[in-house]
C-alpha positions as CSV (number, residue, x, y, z in Angstrom):
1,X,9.7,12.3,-15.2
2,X,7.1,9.8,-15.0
3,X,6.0,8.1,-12.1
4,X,6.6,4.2,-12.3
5,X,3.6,2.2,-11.8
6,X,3.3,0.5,-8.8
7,X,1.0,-2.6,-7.7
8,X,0.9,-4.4,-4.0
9,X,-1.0,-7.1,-3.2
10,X,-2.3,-7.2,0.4
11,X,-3.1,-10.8,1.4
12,X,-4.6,-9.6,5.2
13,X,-4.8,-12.7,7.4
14,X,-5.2,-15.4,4.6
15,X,-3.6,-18.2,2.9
16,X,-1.6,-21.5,4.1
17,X,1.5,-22.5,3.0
18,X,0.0,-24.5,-0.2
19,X,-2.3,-21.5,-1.4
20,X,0.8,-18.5,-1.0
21,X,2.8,-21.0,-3.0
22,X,0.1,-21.2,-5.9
23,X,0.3,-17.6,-5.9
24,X,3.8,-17.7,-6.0
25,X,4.1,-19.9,-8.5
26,X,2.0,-18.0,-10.6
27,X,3.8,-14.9,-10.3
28,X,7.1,-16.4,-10.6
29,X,5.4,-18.1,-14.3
30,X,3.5,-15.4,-15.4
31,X,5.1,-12.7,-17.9
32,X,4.7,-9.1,-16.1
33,X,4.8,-6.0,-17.4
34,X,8.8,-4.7,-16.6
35,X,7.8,-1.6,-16.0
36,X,5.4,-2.2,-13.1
37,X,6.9,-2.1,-9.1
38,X,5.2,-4.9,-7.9
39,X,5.1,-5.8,-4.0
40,X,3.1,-8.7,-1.8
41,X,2.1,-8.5,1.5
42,X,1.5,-11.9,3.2
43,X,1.2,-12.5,6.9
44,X,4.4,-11.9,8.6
45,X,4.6,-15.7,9.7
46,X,5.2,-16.5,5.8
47,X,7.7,-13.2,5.2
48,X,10.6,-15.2,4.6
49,X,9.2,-18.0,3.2
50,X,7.5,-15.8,0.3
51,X,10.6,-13.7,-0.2
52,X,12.7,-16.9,-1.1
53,X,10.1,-18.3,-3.3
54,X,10.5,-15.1,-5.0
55,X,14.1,-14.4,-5.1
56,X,14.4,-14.7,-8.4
57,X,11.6,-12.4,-9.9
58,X,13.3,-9.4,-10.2
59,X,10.3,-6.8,-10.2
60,X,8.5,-8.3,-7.4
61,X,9.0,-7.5,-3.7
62,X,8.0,-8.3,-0.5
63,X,6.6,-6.5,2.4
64,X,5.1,-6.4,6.0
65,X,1.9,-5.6,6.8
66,X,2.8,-3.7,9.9
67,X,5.5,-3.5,12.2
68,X,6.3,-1.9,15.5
69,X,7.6,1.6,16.4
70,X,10.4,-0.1,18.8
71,X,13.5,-2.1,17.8
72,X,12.4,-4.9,20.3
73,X,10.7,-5.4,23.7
74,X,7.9,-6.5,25.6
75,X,5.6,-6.4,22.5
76,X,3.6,-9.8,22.2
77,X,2.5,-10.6,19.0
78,X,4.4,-7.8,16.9
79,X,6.8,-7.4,14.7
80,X,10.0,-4.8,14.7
81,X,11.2,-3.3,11.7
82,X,14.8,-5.1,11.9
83,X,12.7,-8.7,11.8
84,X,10.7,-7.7,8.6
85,X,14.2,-6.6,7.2
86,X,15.5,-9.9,8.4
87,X,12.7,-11.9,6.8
88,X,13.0,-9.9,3.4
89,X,10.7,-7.6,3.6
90,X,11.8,-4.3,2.0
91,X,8.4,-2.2,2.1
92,X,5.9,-2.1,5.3
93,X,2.4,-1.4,5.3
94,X,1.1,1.4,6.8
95,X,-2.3,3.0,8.2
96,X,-4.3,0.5,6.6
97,X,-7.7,1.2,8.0
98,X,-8.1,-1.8,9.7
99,X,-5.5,-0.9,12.0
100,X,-6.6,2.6,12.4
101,X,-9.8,1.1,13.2
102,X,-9.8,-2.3,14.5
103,X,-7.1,-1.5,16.1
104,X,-7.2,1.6,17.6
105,X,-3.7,2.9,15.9
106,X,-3.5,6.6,16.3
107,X,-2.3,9.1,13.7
108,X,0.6,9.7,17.0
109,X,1.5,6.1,16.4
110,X,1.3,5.2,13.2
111,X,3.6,8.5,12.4
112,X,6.2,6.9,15.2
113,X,6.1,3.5,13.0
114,X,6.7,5.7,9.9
115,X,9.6,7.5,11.3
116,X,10.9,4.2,13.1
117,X,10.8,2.2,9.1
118,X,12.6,4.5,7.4
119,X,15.2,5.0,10.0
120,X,15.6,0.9,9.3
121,X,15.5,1.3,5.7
122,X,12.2,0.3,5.1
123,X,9.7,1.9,2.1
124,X,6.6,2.8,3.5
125,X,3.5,2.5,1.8
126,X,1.4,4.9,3.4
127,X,-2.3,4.3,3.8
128,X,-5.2,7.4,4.3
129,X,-9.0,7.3,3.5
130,X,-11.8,8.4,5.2
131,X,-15.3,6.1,5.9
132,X,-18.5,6.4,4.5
133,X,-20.0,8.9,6.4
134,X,-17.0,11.7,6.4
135,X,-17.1,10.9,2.8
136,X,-21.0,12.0,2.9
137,X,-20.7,14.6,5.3
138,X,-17.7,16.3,2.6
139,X,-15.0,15.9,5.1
140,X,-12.9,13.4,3.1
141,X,-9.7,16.0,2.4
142,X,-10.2,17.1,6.1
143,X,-9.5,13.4,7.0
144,X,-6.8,12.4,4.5
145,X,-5.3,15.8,5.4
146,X,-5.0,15.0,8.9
147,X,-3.8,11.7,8.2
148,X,-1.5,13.1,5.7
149,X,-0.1,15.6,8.1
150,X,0.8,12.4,10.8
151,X,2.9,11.1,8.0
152,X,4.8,14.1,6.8
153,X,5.9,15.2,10.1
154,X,8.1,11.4,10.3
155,X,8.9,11.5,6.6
156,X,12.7,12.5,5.9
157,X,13.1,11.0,1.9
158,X,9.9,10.8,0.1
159,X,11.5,8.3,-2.2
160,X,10.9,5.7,-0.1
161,X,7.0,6.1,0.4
162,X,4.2,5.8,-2.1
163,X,0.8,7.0,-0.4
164,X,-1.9,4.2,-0.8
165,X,-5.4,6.3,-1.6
166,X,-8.3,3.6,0.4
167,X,-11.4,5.0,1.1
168,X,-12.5,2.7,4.1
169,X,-16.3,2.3,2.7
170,X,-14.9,0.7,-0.8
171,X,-12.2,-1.6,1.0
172,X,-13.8,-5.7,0.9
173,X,-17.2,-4.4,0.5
174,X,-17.4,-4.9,-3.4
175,X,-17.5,-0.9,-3.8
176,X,-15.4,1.2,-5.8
177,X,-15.0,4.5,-5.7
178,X,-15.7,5.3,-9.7
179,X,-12.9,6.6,-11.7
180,X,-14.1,10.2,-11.8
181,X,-14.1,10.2,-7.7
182,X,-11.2,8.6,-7.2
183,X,-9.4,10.5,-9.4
184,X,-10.4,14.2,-8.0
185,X,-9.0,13.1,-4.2
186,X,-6.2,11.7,-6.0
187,X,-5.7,15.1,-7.5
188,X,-6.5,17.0,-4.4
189,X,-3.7,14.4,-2.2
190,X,-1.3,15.4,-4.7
191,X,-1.9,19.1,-4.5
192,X,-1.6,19.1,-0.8
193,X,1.4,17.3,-1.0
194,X,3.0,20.0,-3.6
195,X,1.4,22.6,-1.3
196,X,2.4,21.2,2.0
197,X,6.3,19.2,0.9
198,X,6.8,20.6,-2.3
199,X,6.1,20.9,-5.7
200,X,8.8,18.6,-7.2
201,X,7.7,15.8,-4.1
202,X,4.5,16.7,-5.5
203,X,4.5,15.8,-8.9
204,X,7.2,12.9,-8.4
205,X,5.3,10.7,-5.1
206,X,3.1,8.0,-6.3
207,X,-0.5,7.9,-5.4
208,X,-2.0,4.3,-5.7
209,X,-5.8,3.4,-5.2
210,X,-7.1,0.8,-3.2
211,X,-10.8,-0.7,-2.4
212,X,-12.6,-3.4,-4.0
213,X,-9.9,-3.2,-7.4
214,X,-10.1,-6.3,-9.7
215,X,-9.3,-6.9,-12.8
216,X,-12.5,-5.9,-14.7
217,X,-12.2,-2.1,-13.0
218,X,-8.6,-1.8,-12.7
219,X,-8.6,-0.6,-16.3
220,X,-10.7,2.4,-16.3
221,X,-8.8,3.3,-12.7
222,X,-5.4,3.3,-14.2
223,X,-6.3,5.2,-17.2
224,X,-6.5,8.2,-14.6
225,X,-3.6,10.6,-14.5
226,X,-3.5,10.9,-10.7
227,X,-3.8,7.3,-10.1
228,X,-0.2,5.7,-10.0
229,X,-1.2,2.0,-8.9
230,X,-3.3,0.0,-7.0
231,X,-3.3,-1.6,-3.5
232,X,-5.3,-4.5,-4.2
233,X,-6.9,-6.9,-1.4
234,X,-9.0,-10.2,-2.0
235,X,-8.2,-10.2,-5.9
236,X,-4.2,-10.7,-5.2
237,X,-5.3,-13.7,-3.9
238,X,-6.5,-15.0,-7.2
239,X,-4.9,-15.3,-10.6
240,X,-6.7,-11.9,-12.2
241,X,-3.4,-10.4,-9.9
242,X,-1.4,-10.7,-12.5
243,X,-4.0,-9.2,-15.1
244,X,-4.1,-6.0,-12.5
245,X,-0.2,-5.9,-12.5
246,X,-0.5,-6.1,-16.7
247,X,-3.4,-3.6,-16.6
248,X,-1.3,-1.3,-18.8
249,X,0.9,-4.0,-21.1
């Protein structure tokens, strides 16, 4: 069975209410390939607000960036799952490196969030990828291993995640891991997974790339069997989003 292609946009901490609708606007005009899973990810103070503007666009989703490990609390300044759920999210972010590492989330913890959004009914895009220097040092499938292993252990239905491939060097620093690279860890997540779940999660579990994609690389990228999709940053802020998302048509 082949595995649907599957593009998110990650909008990070950007965009006002006039620039998200633009690029609402522009999804909800533009004709995108049916056969492509498309999600955004805008900040969580514009979750509802995005997923009405997109209510009608039947392949495109929204979802959080992050959320929470607890149902509520004494959390200042996050979000629980239920709240994403209540402002239309239907996917959450997770692991992106700049919360591993801006933020000091642990494997412990962001295997707790995993565990927590599914249990809400939440699809999890899971984020691994190792820096620069573990990449130099050949300890890339040591890291995404590890970070692999955090997830797995809080995953019950593996139809609700897609694992989201970023090395940490390539993400907003205009490199791109080149086809040939990002295929072969691409090839080596998927064998772990069939090695490690099973075979049939294996082969079925979407692996999408992320770092630096745009829509003058995204072509050769997608061409690769291993590589299911794209998480894509700063260029889902600007209109060559919808040539990404078409990369195939």
């Amino acid at each position: 069975m082949a595995r649907q292609f599957f593009v998110g946009g990650n909008f990070k901490m950007n965009g006002d209410t006039t620039s998200l609708t633009a690029i609402t606007d522009n999804l909800k005009n533009a004709k995108l390939d049916a056969n492509v899973e498309v999600i955004v990810a805008p900040p969580a103070c514009y979750l509802q607000r995005i997923s009405t503007e997109l209510s009608d666009k039947a392949t495109v989703n929204v979802s959080a960036q992050n959320v929470h490990e607890a149902g509520k609390g004494a959390f200042t300044g996050e979000i629980s799952c239920g709240m994403a759920l209540d402002c239309g999210a239907k996917y959450t972010i997770l692991g992106h490196s700049e919360r591993r590492h801006v933020f000091g989330e642990s494997n412990k913890q962001i295997g707790a969030k995993t565990a927590a959004a599914l249990r809400a009914g939440l699809t999890v895009i899971a984020c691994i990828g190792e820096k620069e220097e573990e990449r130099e040092s050949g300890k890339t499938m040591d890291v995404c291993t590890e970070q692999l292993q955090a997830f797995k252990e809080n995953i019950g239905d593996w139809n609700k995640v897609v694992i989201a491939y970023e090395p940490v060097w390539a993400i907003g620093t205009g490199k791109v891991a080149t086809p040939e690279i990002a295929q072969e860890t691409h090839e080596q997540i998927r064998a772990w997974i069939s090695a490690n779940v099973s075979p049939d999660v294996g082969a079925a579990v979407r692996i999408i790339y992320g770092g630096s994609v745009n829509g003058k690389n995204c072509g050769e990228l997608a061409r690769q069997p291993d590589i299911d999709g794209f998480l894509v940053g700063g260029a889902s802020l600007k209109p060559e989003f919808v040539d990404i998302i078409n990369v195939n048509a």
